[in-house]
C-alpha positions in Angstrom: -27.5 26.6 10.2 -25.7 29.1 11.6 -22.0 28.6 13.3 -22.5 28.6 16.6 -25.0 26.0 16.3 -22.9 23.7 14.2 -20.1 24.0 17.3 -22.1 23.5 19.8 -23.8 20.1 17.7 -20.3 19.0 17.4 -19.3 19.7 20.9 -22.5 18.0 22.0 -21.2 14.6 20.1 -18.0 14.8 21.1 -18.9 14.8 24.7 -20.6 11.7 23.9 -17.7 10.2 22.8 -15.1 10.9 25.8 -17.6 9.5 27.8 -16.8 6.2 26.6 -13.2 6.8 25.3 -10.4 7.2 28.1 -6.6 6.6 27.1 -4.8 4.5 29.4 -1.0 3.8 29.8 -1.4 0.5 28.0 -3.6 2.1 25.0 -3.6 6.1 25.1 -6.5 8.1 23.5 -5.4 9.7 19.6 -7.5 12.3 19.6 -7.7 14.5 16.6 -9.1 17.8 15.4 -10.3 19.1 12.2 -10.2 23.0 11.5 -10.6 24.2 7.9 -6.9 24.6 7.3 -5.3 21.7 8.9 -5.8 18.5 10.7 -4.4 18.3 14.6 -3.8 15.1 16.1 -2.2 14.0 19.7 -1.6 10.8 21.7 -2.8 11.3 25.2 -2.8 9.3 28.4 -5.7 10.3 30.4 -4.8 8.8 33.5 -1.3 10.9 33.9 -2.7 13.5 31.8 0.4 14.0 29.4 0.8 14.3 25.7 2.7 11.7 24.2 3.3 12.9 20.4 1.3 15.5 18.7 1.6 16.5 14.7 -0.1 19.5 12.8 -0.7 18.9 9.3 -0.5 22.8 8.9 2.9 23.1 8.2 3.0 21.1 4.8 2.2 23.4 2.2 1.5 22.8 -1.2 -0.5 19.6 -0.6 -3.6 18.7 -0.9 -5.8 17.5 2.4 -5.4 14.1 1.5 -1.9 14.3 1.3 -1.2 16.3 4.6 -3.6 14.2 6.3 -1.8 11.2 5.4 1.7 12.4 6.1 0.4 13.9 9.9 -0.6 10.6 10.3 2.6 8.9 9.2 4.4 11.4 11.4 2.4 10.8 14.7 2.2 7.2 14.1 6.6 7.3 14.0 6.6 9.7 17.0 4.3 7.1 19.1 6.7 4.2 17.7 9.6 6.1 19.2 7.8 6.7 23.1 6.4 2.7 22.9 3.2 3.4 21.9 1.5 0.4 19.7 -2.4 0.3 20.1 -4.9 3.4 21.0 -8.5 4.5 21.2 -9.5 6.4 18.6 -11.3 10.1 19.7 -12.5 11.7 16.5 -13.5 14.7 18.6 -17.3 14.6 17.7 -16.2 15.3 13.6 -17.8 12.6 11.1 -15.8 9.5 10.1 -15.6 10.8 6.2 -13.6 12.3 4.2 -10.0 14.0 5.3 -10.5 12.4 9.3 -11.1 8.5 7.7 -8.0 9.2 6.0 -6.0 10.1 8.6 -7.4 6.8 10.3 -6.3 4.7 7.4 -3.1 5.7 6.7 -2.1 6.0 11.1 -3.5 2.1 10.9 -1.3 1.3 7.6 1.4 3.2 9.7 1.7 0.6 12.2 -1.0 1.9 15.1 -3.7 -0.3 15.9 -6.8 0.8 16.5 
């Protein structure tokens, strides 16, 4: 399969899933991107259309994915704690709930976000 058909797969689900995801004041959407180098995460409230906390896990080298991913998520999940922010909706931006994204999930929830 080439690229360009894996993208647009993945764009495909991911449409699927922000039609039934929306962030709200009251629970914002954490959506999160997955590149081959790093793992991008942001709170967003849809209806104001503002970022509320966003962490790259590109910056921490010398770790492994599991360890970035879990320290990204440890980040944002402080960053929400300082603007209010308790519960979300989860985006996983059309990517598979395995591997390097479930961990991010895990250790955001073991953070203190609930989701």
């Amino acid at each position: 399969m080439t690229l360009a058909a894996r993208q647009q797969k993945r764009q495909r689900r991911h449409r699927r899933v922000r039609a039934k995801v929306f962030g709200s004041a009251d629970r914002p959407r954490l959506a999160v991107y997955k590149s081959n180098n790093a793992l991008y995460a942001q709170i967003i409230d849809d209806s104001k259309g503002a970022t509320l906390a966003a962490v790259a896990s590109s910056k921490e080298k010398g770790k492994t994915p599991r360890e970035r991913a879990e320290s990204a998520a440890a980040t944002l999940a402080k960053r929400a704690h300082e603007k209010g922010v308790k519960a979300v909706v989860f985006d996983r931006g059309g990517f598979q709930y395995v591997g390097t994204l479930r961990i991010f999930a895990d250790a955001a929830r073991a953070a203190g976000l609930e989701f």
